[in-house]
RONU-332763 format. One record per residue (C-alpha): residue number from 0; x, y, z. Coordinates in steps of 0.25 Angstrom, whole numbers, plus 5000, padded with zeros to 4 digits. Layout:
<papas>
> NUM:X:Y:Z .
...
</papas>
This chain:
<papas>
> 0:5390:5329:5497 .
> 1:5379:5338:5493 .
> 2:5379:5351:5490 .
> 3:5374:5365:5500 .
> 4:5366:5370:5491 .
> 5:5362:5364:5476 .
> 6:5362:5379:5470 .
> 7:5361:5373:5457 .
> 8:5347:5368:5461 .
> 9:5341:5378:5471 .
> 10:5348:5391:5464 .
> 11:5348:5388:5450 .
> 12:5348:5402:5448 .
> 13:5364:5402:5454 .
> 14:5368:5390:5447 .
> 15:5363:5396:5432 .
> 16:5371:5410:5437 .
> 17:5384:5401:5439 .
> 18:5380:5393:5428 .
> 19:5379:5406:5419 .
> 20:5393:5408:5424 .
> 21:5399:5397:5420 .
> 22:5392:5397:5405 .
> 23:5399:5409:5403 .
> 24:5413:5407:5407 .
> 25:5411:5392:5399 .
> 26:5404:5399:5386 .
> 27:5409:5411:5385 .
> 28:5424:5414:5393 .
> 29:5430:5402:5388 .
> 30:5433:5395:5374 .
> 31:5445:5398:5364 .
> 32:5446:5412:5365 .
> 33:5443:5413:5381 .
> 34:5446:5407:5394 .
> 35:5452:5394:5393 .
> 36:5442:5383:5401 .
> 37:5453:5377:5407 .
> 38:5458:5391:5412 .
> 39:5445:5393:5418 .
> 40:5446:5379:5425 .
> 41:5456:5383:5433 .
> 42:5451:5396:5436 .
> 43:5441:5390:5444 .
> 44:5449:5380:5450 .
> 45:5458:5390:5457 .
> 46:5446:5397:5461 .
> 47:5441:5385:5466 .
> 48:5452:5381:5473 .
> 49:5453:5395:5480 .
> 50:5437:5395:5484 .
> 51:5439:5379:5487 .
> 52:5428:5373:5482 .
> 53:5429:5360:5481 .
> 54:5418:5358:5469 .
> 55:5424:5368:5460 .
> 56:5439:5362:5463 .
> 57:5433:5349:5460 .
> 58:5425:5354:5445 .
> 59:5434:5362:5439 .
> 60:5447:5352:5442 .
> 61:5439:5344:5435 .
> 62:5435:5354:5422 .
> 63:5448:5357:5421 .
> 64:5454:5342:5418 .
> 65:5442:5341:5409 .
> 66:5448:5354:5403 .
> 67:5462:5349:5401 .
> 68:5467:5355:5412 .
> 69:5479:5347:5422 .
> 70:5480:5342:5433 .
> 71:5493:5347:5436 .
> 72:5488:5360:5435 .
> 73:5475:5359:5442 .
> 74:5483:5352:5453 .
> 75:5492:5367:5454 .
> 76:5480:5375:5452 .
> 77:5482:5380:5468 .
> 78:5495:5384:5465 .
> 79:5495:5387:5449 .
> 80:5505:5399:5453 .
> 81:5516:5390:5458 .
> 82:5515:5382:5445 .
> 83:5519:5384:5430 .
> 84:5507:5375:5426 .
> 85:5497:5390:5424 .
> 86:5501:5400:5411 .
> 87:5500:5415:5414 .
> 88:5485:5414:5408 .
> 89:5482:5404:5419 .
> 90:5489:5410:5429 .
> 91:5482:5424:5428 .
> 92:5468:5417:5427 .
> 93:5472:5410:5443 .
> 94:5476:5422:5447 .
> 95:5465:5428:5443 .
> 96:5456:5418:5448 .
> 97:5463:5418:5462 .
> 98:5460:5434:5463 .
> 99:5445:5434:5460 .
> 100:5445:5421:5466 .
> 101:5450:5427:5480 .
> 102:5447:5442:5477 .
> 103:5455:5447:5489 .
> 104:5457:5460:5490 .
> 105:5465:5466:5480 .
> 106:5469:5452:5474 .
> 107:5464:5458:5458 .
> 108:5477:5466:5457 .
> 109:5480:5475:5445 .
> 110:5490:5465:5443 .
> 111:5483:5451:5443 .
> 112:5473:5457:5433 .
> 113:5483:5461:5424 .
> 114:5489:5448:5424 .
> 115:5477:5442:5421 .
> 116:5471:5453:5412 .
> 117:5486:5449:5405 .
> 118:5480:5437:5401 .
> 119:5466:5436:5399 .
> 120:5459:5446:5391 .
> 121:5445:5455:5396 .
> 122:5436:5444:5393 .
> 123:5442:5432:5398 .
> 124:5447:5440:5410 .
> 125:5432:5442:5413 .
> 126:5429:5428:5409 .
> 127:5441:5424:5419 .
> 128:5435:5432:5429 .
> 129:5421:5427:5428 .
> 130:5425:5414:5428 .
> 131:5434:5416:5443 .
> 132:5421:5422:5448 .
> 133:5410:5410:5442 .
> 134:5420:5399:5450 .
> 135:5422:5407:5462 .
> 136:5406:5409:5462 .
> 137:5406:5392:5459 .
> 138:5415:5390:5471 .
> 139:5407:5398:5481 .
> 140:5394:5389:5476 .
> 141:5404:5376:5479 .
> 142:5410:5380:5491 .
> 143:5396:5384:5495 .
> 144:5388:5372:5492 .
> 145:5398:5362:5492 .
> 146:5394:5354:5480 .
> 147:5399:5339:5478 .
> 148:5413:5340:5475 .
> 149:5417:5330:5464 .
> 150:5404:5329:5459 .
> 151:5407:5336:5445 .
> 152:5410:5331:5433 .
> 153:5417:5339:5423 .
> 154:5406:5341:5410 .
</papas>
């Protein structure tokens, strides 16, 4: 399998723009005091799930073990609400994710963004949002240009 288009190569312009993306949300949003790696794992899992891109689904399954995270949970992801394996943390992070991630009409409610606003302050909510909107954008490259799933290797 070979990829559509190898933006990395003919656009490298577009691949140092993502690439800027991710050195902020791995330098700057996570760490002690911020967002938690693993939260933002399965972040873009879910995303990924939603946008079904196969490449992204394969990587950040894969970062997430690497984190720690378990099988168990990654295997419920698609259906975190029906199990007690997320926290309230976790849980207003996928909802969250699944709003901006599906942005229907009306799907930011007053409601969801003070349940999540309840548990992430300014910064990491800006953080949290940023981060919904860098695998989104990843997820459109990957549906797009259909790179080699099961190519990656986690770092």
């Amino acid at each position: 399998n070979t990829m559509r288009v190898d933006y990395f190569t003919v656009a490298p312009g577009v691949a140092r723009a993502m690439m800027g993306l991710e050195g902020y949300l791995h330098k700057e949003a996570t760490g002690d005091d911020k967002l938690p790696k693993r939260l933002l794992e399965l972040v873009k899992i879910r995303a990924s799930q939603l946008n079904q891109c196969a490449y992204c689904l394969d990587m950040h399954t894969k970062d997430a073990r690497a984190l720690g995270e378990t099988e168990q949970r990654i295997y419920a992801l698609s259906a975190w609400r029906e199990t007690p394996f997320f926290d309230l943390r976790e849980r207003a992070a996928l909802s969250w994710t699944e709003a901006l991630t599906r942005l229907e009409p009306s799907a930011v409610t007053e409601a969801l963004f003070e349940q999540v606003h309840a548990q992430f302050n300014d910064r990491e909510l800006s953080d949290l949002t940023l981060a919904i909107c860098s695998i989104n954008a990843w997820n459109r490259f990957g549906v797009a240009f259909e790179p080699e799933v099961g190519s990656y290797s986690p770092v």
